[in-house]
C-alpha positions in Angstrom: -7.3 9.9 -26.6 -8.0 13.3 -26.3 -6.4 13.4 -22.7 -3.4 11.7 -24.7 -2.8 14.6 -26.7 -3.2 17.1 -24.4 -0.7 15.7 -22.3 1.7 15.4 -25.1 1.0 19.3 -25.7 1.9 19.9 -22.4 5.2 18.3 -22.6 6.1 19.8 -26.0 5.3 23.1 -24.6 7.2 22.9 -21.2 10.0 21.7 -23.4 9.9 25.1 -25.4 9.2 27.5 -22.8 11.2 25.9 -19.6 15.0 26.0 -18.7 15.7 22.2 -18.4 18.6 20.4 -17.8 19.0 17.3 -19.4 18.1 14.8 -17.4 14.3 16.6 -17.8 14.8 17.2 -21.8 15.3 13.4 -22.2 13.1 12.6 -19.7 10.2 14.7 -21.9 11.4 13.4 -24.9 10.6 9.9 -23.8 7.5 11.0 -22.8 6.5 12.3 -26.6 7.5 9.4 -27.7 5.3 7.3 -25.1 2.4 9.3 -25.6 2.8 8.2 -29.4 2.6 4.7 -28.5 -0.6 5.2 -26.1 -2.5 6.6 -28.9 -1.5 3.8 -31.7 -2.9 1.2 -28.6 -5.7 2.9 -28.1 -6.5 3.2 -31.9 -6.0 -0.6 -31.9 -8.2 -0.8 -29.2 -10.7 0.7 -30.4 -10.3 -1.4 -33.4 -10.6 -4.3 -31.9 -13.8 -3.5 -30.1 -15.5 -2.8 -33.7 -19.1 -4.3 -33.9 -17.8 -6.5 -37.1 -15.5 -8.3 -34.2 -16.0 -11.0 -31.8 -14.8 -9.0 -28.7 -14.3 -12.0 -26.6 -12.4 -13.9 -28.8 -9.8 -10.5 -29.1 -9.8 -10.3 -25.2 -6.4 -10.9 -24.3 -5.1 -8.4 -27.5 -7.5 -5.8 -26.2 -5.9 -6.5 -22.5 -2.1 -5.8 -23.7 -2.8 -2.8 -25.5 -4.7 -1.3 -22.4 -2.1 -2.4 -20.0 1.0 -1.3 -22.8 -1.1 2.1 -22.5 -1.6 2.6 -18.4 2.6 1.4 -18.2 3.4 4.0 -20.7 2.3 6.7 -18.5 4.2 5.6 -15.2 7.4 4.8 -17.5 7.0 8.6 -18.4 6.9 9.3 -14.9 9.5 7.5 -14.0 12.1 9.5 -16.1 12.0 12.1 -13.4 12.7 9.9 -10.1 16.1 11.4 -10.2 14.6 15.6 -11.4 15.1 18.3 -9.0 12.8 20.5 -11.1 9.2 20.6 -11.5 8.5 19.0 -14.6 6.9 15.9 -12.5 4.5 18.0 -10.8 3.2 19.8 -14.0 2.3 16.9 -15.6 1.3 14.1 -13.4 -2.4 14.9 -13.0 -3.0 14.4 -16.7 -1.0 11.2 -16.4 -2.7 9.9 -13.8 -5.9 11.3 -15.5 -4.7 8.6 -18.4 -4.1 6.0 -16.1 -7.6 6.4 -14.3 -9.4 5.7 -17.7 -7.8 3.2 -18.6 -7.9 1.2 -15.5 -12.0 1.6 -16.0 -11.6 -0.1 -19.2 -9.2 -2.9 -17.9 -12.3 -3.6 -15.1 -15.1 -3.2 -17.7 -13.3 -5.8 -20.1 -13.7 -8.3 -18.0 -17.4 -7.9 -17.6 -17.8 -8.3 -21.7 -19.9 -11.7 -22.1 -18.2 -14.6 -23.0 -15.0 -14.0 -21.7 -13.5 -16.3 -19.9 -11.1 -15.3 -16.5 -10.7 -18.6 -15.2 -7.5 -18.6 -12.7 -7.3 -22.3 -14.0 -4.3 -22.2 -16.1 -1.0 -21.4 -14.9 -0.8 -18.2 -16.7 -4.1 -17.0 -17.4 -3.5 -13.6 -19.3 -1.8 -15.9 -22.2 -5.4 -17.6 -22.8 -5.5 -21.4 -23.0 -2.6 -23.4 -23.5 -1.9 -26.3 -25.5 1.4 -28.8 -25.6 3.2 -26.1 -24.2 2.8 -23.3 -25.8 -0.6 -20.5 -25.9 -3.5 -22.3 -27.7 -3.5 -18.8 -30.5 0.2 -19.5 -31.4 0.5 -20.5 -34.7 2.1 -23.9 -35.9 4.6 -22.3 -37.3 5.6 -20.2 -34.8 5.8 -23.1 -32.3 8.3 -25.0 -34.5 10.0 -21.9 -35.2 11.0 -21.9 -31.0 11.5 -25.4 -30.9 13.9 -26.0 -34.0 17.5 -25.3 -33.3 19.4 -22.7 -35.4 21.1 -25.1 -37.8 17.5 -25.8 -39.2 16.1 -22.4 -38.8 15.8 -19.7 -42.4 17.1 -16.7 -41.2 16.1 -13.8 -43.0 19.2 -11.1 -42.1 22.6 -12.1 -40.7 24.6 -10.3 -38.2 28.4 -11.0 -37.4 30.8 -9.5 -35.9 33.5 -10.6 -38.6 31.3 -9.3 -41.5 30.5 -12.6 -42.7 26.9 -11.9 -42.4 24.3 -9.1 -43.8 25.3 -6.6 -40.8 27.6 -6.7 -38.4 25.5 -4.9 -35.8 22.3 -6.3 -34.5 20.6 -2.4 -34.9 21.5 -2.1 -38.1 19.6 -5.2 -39.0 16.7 -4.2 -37.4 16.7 -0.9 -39.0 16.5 -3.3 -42.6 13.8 -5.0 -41.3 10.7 -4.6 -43.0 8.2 -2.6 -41.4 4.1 -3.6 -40.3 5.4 -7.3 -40.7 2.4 -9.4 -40.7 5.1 -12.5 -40.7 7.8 -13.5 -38.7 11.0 -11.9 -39.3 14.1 -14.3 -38.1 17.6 -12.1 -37.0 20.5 -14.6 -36.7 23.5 -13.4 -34.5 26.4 -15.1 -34.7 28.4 -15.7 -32.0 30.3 -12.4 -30.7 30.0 -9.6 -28.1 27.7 -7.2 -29.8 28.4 -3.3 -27.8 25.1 -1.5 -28.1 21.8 -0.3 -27.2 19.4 -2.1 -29.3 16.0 0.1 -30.1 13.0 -1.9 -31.6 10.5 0.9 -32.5 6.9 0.0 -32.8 6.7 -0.3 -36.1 9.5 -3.2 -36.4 7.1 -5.9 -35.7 7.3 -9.9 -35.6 11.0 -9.5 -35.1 12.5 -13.1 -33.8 16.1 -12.8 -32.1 18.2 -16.0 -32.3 21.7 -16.6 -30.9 24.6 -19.1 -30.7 23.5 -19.7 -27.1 24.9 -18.9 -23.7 28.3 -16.9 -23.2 28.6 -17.2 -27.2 26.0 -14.3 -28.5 26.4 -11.7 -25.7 24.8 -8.2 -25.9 25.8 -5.8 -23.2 26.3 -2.0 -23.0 26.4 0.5 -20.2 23.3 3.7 -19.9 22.4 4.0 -16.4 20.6 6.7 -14.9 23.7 7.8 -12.7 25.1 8.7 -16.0 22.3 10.6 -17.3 20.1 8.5 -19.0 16.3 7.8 -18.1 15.8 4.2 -17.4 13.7 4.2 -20.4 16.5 4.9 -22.8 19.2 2.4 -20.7 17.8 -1.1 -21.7 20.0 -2.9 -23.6 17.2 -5.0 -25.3 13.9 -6.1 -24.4 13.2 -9.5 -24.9 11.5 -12.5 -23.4 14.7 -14.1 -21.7 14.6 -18.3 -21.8 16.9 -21.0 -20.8 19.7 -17.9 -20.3 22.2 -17.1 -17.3 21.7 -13.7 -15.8 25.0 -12.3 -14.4 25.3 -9.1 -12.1 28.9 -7.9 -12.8 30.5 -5.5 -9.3 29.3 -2.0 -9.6 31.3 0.8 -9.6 31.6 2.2 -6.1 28.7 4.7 -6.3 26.2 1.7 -8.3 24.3 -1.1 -7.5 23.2 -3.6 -9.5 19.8 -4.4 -9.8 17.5 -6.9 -11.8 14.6 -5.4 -12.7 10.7 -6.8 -13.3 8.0 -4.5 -14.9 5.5 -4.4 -12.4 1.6 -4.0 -12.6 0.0 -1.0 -11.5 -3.8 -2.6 -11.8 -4.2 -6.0 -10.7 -6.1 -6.5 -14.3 -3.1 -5.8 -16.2 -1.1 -8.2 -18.3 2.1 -6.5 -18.9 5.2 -8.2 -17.4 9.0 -9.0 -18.5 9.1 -13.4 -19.0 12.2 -15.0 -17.9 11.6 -19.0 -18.3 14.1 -21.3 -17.0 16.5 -19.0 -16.5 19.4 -18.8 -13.5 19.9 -15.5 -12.0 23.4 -15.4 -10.1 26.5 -13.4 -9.3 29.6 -13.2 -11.7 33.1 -14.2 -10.8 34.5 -10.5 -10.4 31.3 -10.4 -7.7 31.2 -13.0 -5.8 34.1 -12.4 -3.4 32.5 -8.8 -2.5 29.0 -9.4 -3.2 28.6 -9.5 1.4 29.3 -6.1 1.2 25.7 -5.3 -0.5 22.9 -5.6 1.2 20.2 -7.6 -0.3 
């Protein structure tokens, strides 16, 4: 951790002393903030590997937090693809410094005894499944995704006509509790919510439902050519199931692109899920969508 907090030194210092433009003070900022999480994984990691635990049985926990840790240092990165300046270069040895270490321990985590690797099931890094669903998700979380909304308890509302608690989805997860050790259910009513949603890393067990497809629609419009990093331009992050994906035509100096978190160490876990899902042109696309390559 101590390489973790140099790092984040680093950047707080370049930020100070440097003339940036602001593509590279957001681009830092991220950073800060990424080095933050790093550190709170690596805390739990450490946690985790506490002589009072069963290691193997916390395996796959201990695998996310490494993996959340390596990604967080290449997302850093990656908020300078578009930098002229030399921010990059002054701070991608300690990154990759990071990333070294931590790929060690994703290699020496498999090797702890009793934990099992076995390429058997169809997707190994979720452990053992059972009727469906990961054999360490609780009963009630597994009828929690299988009831339908009518029969779900929400815990917050949000609607667009104000006939809920909120009538935007970030102000209901700013009301969430924090260090929820339960599930917290957000209903959104069917609308087009406008915005940027931001879960921070304390917001935990947050559950998302809708109205379903083309009736709870989030959508907003960062993008790097506009000045944001591609950290800050998600619009949510969430596991996406049973859902239509749409690529809407590009201005005429954009493309559209559907993204997939990708691994940099084959022992990683990380990964965006989209289950059942349809990926497809929309209708002001199709009639020009030759024109792209692919």
């Amino acid at each position: 951790m101590d390489e973790v907090r140099a790092s984040s030194a680093n950047c707080n210092a370049i930020r100070n002393k440097m003339k940036l433009g602001p593509l590279e003070k957001a681009a830092l900022k991220d950073c800060i903030e990424l080095f933050d999480d790093t550190i709170a994984e690596l805390k739990s990691a450490i946690s985790d590997l506490a002589p009072r635990k069963s290691t193997s049985k916390h395996y796959h926990d201990l695998q996310t937090l490494l993996s959340g840790a390596m990604t967080n240092q290449y997302t850093c990165l990656d908020g300078f693809a578009r930098s002229k300046g030399k921010v990059r270069k002054a701070i991608k040895k300690g990154l990759y410094n990071i990333s070294h270490h931590v790929s060690n321990s994703l290699a020496m985590l498999k090797k702890i005894p009793g934990v099992n690797t076995s390429k058997s099931e169809v997707f190994p890094e979720y452990g053992n499944v059972k009727h469906g669903f990961p054999s360490w998700l609780s009963s009630t979380d597994r009828n929690l995704l299988q009831a339908s909304a009518n029969s779900t308890k929400f815990d917050l509302i949000v609607a667009k006509d104000g006939t809920g608690n909120f009538t935007t989805i970030s102000e209901a997860v700013r009301a969430a509790p924090n260090s929820s050790d339960t599930r917290f259910v957000i209903y959104i009513k069917a609308g087009a919510y406008f915005e940027n949603v931001e879960v921070e890393r304390k917001k935990k067990m947050l559950v998302f439902i809708g109205d379903g497809i083309g009736k709870t629609v989030v959508k907003a419009n960062r993008s790097v050519i506009d000045g944001w990093t591609t950290f800050r331009s998600a619009t949510v992050a969430v596991v996406f199931q049973t859902s239509n994906l749409y690529a809407r035509k590009p201005n005429s100096n954009q493309r559209n692109i559907f993204t997939a978190q990708g691994r940099e160490d084959p022992n990683q876990n990380t990964g965006i899920s989209i289950l059942n899902c349809k990926v497809a042109a929309a209708a002001d696309l199709i009639p020009i969508f030759r024109t792209f390559s692919i």
